[in-house]
mmCIF file of the N, C-alpha and C atoms, coordinates in Angstrom:
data_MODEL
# 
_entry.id   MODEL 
# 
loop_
_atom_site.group_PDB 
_atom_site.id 
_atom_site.type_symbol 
_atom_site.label_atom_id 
_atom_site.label_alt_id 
_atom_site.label_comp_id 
_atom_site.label_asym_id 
_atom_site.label_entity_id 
_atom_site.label_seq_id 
_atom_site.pdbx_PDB_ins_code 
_atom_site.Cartn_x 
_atom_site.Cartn_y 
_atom_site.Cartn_z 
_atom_site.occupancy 
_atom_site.B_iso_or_equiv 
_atom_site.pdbx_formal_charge 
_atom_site.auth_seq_id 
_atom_site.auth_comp_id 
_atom_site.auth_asym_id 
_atom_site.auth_atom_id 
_atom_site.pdbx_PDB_model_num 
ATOM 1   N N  . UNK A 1 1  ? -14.175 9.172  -12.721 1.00 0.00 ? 1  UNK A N  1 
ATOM 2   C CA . UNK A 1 1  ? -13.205 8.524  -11.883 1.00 0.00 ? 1  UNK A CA 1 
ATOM 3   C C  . UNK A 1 1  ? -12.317 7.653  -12.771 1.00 0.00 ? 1  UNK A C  1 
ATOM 4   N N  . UNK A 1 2  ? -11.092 7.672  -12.542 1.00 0.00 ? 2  UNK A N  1 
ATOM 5   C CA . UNK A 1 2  ? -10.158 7.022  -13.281 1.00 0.00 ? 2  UNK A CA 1 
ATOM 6   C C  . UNK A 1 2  ? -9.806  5.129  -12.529 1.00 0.00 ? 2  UNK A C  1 
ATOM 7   N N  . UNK A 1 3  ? -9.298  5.005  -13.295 1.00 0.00 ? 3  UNK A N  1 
ATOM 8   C CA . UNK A 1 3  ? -8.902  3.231  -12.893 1.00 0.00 ? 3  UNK A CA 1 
ATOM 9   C C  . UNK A 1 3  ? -7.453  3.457  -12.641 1.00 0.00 ? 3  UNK A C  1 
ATOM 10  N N  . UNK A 1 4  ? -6.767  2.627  -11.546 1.00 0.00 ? 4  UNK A N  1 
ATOM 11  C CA . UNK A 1 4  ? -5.196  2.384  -11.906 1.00 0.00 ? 4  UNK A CA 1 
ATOM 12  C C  . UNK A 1 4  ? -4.830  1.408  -11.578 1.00 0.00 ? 4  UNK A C  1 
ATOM 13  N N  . UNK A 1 5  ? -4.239  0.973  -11.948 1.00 0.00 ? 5  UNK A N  1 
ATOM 14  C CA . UNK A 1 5  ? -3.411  -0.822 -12.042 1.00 0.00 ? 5  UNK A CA 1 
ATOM 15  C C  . UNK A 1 5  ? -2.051  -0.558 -11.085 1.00 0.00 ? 5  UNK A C  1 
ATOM 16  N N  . UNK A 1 6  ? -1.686  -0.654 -10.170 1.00 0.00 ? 6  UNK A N  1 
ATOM 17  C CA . UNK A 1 6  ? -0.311  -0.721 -9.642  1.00 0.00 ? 6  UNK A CA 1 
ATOM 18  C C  . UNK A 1 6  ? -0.201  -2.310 -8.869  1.00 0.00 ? 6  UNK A C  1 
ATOM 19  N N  . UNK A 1 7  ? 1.425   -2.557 -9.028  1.00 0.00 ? 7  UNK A N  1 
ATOM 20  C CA . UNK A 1 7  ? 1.979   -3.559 -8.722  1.00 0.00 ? 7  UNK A CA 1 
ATOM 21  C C  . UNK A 1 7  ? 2.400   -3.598 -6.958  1.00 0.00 ? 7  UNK A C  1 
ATOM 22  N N  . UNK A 1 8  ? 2.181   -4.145 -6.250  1.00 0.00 ? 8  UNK A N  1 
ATOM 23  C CA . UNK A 1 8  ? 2.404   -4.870 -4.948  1.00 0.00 ? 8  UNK A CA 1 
ATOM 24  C C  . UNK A 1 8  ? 3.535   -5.827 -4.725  1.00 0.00 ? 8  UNK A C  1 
ATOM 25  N N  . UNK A 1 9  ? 4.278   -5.986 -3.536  1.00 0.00 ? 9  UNK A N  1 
ATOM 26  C CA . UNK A 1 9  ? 4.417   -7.278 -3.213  1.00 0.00 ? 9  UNK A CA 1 
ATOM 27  C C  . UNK A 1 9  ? 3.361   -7.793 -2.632  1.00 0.00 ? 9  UNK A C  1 
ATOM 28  N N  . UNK A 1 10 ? 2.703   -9.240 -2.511  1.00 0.00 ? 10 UNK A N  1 
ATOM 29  C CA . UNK A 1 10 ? 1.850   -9.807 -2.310  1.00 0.00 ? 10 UNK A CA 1 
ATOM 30  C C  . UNK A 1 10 ? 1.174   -9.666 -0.640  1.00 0.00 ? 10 UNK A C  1 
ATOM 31  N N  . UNK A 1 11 ? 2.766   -9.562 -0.329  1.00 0.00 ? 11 UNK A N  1 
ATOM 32  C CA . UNK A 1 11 ? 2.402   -9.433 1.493   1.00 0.00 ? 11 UNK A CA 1 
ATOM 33  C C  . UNK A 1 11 ? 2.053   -7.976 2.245   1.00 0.00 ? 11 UNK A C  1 
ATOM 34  N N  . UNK A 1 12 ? 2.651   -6.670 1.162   1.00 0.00 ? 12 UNK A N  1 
ATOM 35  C CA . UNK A 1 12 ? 1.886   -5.694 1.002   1.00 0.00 ? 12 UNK A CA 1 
ATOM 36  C C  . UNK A 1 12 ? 0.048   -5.215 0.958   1.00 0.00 ? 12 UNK A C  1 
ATOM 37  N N  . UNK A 1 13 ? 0.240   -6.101 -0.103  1.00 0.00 ? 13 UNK A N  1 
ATOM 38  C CA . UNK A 1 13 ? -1.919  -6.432 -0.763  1.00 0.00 ? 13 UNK A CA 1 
ATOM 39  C C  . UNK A 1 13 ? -2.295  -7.088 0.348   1.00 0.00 ? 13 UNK A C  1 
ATOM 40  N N  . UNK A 1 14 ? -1.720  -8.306 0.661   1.00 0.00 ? 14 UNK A N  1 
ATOM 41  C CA . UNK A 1 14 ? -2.612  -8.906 2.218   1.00 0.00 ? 14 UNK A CA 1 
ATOM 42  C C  . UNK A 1 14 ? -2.403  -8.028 3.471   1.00 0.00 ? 14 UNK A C  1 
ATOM 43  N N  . UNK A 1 15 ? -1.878  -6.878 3.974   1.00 0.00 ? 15 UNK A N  1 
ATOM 44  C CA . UNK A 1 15 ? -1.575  -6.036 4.649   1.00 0.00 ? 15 UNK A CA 1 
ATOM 45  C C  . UNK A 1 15 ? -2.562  -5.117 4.596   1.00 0.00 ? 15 UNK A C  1 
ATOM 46  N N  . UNK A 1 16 ? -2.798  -4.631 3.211   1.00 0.00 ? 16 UNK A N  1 
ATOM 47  C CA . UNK A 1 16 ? -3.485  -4.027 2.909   1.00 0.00 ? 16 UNK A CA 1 
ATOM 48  C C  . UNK A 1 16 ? -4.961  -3.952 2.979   1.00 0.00 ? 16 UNK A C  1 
ATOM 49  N N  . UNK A 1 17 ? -5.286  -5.143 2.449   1.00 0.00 ? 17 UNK A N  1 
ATOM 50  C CA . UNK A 1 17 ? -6.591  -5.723 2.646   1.00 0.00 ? 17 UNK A CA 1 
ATOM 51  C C  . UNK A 1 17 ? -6.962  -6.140 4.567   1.00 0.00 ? 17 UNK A C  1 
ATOM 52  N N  . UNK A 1 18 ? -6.143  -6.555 5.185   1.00 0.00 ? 18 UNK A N  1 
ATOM 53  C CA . UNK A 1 18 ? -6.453  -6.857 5.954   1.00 0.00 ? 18 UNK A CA 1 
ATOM 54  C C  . UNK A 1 18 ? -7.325  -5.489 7.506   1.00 0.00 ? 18 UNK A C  1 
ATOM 55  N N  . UNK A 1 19 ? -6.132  -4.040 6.456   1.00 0.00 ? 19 UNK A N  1 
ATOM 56  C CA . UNK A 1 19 ? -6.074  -2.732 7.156   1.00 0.00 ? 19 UNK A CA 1 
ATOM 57  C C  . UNK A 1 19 ? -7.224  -2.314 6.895   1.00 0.00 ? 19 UNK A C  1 
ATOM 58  N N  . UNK A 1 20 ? -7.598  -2.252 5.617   1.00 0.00 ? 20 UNK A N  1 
ATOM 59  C CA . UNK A 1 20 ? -9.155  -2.271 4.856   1.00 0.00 ? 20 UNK A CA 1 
ATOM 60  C C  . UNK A 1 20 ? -9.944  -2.781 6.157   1.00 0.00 ? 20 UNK A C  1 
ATOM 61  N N  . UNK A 1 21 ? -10.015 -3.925 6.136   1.00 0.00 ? 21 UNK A N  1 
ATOM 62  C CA . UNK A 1 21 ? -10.863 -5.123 6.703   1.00 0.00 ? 21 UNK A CA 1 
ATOM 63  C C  . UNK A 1 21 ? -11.474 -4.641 8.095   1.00 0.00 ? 21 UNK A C  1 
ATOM 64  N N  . UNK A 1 22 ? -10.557 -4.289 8.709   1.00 0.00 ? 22 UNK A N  1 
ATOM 65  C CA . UNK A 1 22 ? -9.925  -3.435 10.305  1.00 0.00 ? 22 UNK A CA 1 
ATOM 66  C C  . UNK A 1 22 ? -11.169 -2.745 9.997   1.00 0.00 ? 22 UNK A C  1 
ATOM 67  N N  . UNK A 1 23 ? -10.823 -1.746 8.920   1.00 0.00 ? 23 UNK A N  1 
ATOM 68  C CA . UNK A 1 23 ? -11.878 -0.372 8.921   1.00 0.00 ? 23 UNK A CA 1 
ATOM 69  C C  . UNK A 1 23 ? -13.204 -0.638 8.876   1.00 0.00 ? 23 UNK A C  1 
ATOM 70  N N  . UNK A 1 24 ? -13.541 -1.726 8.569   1.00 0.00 ? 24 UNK A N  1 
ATOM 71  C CA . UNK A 1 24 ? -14.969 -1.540 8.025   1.00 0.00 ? 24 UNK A CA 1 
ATOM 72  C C  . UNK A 1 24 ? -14.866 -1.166 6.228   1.00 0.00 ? 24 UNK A C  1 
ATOM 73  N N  . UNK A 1 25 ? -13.860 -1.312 5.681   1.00 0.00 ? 25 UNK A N  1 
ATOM 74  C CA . UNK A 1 25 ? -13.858 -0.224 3.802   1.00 0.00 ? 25 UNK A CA 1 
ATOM 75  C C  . UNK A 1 25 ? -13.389 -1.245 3.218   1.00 0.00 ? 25 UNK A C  1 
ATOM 76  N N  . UNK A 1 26 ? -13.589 -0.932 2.123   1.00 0.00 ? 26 UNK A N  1 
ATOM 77  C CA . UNK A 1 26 ? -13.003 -1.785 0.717   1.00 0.00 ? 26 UNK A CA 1 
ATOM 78  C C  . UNK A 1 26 ? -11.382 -1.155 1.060   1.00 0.00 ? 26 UNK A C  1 
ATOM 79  N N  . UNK A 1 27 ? -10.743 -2.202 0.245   1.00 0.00 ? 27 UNK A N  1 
ATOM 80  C CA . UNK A 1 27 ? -9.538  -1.856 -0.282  1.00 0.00 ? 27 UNK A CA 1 
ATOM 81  C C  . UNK A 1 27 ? -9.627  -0.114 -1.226  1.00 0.00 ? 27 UNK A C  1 
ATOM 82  N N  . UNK A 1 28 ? -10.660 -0.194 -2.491  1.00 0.00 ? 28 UNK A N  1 
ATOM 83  C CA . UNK A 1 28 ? -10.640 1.328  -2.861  1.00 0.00 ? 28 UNK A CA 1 
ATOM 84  C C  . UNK A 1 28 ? -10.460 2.222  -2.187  1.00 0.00 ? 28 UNK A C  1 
ATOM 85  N N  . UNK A 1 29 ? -11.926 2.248  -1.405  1.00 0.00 ? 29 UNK A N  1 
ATOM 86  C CA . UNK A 1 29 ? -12.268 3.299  -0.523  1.00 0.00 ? 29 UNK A CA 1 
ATOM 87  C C  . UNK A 1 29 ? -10.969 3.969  0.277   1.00 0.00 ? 29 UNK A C  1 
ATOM 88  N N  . UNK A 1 30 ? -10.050 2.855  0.787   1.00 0.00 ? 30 UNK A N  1 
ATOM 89  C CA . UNK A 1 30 ? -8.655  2.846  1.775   1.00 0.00 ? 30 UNK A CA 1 
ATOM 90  C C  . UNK A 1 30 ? -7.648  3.420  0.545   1.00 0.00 ? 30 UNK A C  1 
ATOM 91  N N  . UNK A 1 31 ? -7.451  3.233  -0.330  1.00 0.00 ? 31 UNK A N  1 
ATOM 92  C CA . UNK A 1 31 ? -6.536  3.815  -1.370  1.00 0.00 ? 31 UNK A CA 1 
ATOM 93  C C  . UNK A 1 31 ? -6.822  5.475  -1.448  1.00 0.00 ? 31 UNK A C  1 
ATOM 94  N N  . UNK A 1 32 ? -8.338  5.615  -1.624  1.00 0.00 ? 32 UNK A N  1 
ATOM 95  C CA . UNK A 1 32 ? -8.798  6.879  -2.189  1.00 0.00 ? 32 UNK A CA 1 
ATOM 96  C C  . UNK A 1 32 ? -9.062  8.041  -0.631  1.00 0.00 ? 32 UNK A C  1 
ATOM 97  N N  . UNK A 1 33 ? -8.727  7.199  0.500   1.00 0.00 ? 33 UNK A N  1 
ATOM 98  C CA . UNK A 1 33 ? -8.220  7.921  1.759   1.00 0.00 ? 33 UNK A CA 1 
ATOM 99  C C  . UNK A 1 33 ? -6.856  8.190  2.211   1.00 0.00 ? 33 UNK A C  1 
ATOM 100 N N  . UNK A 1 34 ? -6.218  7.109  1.490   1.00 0.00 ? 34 UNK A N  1 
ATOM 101 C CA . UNK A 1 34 ? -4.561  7.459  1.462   1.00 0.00 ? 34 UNK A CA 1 
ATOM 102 C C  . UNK A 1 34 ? -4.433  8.435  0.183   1.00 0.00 ? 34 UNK A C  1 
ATOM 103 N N  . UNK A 1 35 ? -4.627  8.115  -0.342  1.00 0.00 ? 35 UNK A N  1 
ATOM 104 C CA . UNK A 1 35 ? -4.082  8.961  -1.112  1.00 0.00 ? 35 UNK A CA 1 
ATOM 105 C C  . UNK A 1 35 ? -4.311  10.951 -1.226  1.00 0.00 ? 35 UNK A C  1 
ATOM 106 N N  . UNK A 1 36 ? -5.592  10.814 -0.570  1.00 0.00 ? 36 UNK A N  1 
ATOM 107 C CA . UNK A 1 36 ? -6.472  12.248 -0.246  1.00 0.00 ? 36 UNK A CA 1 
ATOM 108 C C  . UNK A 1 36 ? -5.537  12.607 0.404   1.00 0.00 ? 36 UNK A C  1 
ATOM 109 N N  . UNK A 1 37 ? -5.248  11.642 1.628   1.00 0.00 ? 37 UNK A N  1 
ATOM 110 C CA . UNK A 1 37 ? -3.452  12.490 3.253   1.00 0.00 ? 37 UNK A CA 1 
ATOM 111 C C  . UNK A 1 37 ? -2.782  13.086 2.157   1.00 0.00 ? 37 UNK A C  1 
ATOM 112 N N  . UNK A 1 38 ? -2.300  12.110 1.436   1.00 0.00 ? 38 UNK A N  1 
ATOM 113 C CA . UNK A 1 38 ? -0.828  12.289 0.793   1.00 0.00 ? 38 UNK A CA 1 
ATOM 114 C C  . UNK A 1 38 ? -0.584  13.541 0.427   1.00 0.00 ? 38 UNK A C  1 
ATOM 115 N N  . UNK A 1 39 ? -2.115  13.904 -0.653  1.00 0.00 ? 39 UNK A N  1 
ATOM 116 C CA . UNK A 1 39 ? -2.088  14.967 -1.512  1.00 0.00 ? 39 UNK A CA 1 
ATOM 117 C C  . UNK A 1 39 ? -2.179  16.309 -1.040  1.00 0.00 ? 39 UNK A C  1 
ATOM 118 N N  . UNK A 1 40 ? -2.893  16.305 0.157   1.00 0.00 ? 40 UNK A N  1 
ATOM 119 C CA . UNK A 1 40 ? -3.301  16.751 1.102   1.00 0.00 ? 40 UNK A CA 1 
ATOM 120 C C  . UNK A 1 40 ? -2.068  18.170 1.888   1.00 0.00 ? 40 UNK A C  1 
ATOM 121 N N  . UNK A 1 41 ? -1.471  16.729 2.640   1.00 0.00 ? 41 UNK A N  1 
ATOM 122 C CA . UNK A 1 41 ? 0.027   17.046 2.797   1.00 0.00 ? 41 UNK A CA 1 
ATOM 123 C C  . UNK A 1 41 ? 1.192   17.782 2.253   1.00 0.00 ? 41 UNK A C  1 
ATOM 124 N N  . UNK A 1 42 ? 1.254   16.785 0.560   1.00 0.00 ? 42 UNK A N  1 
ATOM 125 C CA . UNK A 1 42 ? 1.864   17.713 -0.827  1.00 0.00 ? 42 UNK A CA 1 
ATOM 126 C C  . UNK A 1 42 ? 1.721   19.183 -0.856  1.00 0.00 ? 42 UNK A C  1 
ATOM 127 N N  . UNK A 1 43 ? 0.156   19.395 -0.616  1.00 0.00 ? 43 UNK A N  1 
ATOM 128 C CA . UNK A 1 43 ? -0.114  20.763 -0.735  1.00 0.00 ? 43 UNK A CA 1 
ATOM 129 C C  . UNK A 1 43 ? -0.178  21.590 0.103   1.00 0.00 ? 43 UNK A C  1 
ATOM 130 N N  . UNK A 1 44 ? -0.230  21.242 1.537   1.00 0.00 ? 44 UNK A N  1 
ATOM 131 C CA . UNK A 1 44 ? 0.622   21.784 2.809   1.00 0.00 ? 44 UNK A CA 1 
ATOM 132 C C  . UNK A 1 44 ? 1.930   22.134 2.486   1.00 0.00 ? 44 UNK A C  1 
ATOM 133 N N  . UNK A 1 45 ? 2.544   21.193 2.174   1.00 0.00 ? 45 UNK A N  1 
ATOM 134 C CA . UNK A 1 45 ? 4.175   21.366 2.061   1.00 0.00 ? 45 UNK A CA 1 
ATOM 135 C C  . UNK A 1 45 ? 4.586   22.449 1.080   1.00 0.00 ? 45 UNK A C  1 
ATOM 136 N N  . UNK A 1 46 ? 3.725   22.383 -0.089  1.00 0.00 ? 46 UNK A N  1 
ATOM 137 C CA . UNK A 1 46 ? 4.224   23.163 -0.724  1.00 0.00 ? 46 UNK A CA 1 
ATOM 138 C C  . UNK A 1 46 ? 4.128   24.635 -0.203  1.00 0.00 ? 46 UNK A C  1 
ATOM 139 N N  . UNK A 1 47 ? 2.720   24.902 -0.136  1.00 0.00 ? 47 UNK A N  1 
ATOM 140 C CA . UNK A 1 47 ? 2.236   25.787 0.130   1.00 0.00 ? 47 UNK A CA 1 
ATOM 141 C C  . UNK A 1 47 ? 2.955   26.805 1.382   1.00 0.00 ? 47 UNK A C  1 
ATOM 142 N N  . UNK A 1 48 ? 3.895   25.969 2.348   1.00 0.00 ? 48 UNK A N  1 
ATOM 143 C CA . UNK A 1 48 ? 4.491   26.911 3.479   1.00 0.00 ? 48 UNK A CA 1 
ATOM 144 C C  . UNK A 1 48 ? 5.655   26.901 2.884   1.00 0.00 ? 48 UNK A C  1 
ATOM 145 N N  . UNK A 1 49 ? 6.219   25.738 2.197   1.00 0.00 ? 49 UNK A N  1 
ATOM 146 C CA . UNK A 1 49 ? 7.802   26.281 1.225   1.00 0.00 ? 49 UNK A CA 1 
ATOM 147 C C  . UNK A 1 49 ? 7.524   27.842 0.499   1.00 0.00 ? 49 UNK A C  1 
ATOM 148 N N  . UNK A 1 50 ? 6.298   27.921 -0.599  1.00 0.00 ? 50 UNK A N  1 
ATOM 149 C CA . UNK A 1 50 ? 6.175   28.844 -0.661  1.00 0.00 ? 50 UNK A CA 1 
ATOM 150 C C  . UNK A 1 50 ? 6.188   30.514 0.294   1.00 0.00 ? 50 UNK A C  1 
ATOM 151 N N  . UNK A 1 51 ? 5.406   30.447 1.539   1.00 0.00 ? 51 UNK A N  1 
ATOM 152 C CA . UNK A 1 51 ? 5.184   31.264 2.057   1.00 0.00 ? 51 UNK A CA 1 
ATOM 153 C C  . UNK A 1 51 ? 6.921   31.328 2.745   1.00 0.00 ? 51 UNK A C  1 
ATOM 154 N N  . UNK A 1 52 ? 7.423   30.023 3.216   1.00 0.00 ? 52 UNK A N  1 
ATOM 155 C CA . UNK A 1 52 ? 9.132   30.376 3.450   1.00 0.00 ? 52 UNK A CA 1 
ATOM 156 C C  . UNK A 1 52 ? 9.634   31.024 2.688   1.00 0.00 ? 52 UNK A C  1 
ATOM 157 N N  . UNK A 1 53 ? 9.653   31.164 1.014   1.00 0.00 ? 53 UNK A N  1 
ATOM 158 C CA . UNK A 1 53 ? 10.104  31.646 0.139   1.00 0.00 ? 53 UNK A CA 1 
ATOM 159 C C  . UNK A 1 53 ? 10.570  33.172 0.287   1.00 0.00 ? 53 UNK A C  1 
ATOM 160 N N  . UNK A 1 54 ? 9.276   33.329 0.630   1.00 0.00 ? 54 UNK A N  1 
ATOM 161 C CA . UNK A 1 54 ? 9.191   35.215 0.479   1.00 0.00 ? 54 UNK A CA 1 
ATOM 162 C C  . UNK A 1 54 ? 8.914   35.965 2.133   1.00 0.00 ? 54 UNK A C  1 
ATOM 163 N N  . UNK A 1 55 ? 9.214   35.098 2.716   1.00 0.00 ? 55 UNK A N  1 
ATOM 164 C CA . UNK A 1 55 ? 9.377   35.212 4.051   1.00 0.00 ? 55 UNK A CA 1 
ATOM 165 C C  . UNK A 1 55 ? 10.389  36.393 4.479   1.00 0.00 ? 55 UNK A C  1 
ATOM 166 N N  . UNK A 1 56 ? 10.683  36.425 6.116   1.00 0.00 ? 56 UNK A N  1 
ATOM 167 C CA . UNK A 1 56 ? 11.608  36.637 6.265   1.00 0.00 ? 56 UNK A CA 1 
ATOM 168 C C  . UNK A 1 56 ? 11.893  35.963 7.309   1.00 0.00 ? 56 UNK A C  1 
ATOM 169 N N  . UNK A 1 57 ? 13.291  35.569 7.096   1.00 0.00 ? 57 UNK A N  1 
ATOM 170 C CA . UNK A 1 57 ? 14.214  34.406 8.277   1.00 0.00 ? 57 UNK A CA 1 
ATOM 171 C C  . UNK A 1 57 ? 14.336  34.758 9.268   1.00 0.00 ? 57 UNK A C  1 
ATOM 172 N N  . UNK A 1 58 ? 14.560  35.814 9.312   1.00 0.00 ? 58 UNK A N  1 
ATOM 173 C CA . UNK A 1 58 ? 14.861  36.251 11.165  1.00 0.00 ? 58 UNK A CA 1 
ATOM 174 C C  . UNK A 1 58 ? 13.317  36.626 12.012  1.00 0.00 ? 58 UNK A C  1 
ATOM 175 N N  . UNK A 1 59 ? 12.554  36.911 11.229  1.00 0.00 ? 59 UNK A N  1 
ATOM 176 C CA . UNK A 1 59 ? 11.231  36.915 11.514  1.00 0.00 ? 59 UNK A CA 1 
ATOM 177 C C  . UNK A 1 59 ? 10.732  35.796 12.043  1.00 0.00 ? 59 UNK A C  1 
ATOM 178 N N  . UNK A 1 60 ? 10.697  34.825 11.416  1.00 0.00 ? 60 UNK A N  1 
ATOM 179 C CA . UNK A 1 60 ? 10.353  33.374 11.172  1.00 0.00 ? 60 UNK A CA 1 
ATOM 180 C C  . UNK A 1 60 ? 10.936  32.948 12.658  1.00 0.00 ? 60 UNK A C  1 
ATOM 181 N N  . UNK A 1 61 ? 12.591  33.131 12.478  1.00 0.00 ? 61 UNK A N  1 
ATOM 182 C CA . UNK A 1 61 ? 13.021  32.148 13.876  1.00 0.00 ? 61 UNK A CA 1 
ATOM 183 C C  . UNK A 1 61 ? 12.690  32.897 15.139  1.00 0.00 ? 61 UNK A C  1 
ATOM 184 N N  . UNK A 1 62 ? 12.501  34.043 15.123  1.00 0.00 ? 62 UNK A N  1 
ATOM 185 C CA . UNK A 1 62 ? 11.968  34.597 16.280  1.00 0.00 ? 62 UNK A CA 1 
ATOM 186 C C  . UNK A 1 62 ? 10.408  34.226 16.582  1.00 0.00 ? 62 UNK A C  1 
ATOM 187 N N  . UNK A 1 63 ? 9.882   34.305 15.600  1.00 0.00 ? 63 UNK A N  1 
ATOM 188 C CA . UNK A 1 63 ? 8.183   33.412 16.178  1.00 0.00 ? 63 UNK A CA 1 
ATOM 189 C C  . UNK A 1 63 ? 8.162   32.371 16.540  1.00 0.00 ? 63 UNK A C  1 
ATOM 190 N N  . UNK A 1 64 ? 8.930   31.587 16.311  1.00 0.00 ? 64 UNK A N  1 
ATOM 191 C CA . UNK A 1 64 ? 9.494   29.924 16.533  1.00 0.00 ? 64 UNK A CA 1 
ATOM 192 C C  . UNK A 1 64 ? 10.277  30.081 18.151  1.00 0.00 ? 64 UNK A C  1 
ATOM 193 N N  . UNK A 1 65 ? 10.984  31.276 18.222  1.00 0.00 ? 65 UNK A N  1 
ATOM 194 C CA . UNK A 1 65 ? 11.566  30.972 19.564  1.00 0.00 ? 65 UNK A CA 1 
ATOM 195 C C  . UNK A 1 65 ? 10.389  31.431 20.898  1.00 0.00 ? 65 UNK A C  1 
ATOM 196 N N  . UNK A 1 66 ? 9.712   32.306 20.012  1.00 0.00 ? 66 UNK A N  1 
ATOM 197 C CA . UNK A 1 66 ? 8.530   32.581 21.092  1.00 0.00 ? 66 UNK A CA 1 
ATOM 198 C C  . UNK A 1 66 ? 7.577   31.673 21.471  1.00 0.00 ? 66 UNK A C  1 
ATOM 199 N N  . UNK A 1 67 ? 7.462   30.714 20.506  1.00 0.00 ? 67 UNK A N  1 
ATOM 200 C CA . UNK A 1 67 ? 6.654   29.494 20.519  1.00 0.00 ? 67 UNK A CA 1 
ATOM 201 C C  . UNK A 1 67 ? 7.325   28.995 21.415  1.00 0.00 ? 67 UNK A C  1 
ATOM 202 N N  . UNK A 1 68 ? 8.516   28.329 21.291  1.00 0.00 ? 68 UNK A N  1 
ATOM 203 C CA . UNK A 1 68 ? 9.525   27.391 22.116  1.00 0.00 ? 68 UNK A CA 1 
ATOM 204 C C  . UNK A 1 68 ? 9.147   28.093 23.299  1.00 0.00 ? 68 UNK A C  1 
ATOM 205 N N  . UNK A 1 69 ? 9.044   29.010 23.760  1.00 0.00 ? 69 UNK A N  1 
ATOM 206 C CA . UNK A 1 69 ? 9.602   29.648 25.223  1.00 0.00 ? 69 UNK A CA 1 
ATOM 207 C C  . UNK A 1 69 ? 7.822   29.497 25.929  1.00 0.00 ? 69 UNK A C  1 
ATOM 208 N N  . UNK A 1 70 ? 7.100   29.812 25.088  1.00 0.00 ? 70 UNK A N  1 
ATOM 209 C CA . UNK A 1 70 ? 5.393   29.862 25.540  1.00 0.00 ? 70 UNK A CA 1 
ATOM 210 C C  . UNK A 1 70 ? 5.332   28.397 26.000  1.00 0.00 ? 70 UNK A C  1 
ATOM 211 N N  . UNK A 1 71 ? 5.644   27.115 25.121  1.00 0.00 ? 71 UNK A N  1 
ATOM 212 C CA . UNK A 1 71 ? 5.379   26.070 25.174  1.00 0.00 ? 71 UNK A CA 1 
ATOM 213 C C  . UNK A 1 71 ? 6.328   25.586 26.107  1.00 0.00 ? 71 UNK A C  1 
ATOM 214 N N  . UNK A 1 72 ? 7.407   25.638 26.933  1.00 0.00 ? 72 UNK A N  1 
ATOM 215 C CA . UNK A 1 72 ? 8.482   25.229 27.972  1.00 0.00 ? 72 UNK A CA 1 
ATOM 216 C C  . UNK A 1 72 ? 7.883   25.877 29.090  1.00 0.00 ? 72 UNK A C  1 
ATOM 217 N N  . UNK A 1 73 ? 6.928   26.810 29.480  1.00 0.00 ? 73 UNK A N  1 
ATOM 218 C CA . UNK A 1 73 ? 6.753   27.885 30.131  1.00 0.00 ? 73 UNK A CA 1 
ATOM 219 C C  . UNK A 1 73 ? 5.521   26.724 30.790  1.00 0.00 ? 73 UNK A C  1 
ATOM 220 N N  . UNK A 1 74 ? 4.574   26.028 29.651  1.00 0.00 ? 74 UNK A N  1 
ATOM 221 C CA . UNK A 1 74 ? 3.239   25.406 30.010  1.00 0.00 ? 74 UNK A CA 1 
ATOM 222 C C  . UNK A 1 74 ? 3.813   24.308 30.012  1.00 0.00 ? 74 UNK A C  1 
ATOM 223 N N  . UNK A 1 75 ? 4.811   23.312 30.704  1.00 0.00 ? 75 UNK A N  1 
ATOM 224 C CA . UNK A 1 75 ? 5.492   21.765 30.340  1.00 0.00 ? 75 UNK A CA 1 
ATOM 225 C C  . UNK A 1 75 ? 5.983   21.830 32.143  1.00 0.00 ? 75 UNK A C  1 
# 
């Protein structure tokens, strides 16, 4: 496991700690759960940019409009 030093504004860190506090967790523990989303996410994102990549567009917006129409249908 690595160490990292990053800089705060102060009212950030007491925000922080206090969100910690909320949880029941250390401040770490709360870093090393944010940061898991983040990365998490990153690699979601990338991962369907990719699959957009080599896609096809008219494909794509037609599954999207079938969605739209299924989901207005149950509203």
């Amino acid at each position: 496991m690595s160490t990292l030093t990053i800089r705060l504004p102060n009212d950030h860190h007491e925000r922080l700690k206090a969100l910690a506090a909320s949880r029941g967790t250390s401040l770490n523990k709360l870093f090393e759960e944010l940061t898991t989303k983040v990365l998490t996410e990153f690699d979601a994102e990338t991962r369907f940019r990719l699959r957009a990549a080599k896609g096809d567009k008219a494909r794509g917006l037609d599954i999207l409009e079938k969605l739209d129409r299924a989901h207005s249908q149950r509203t």
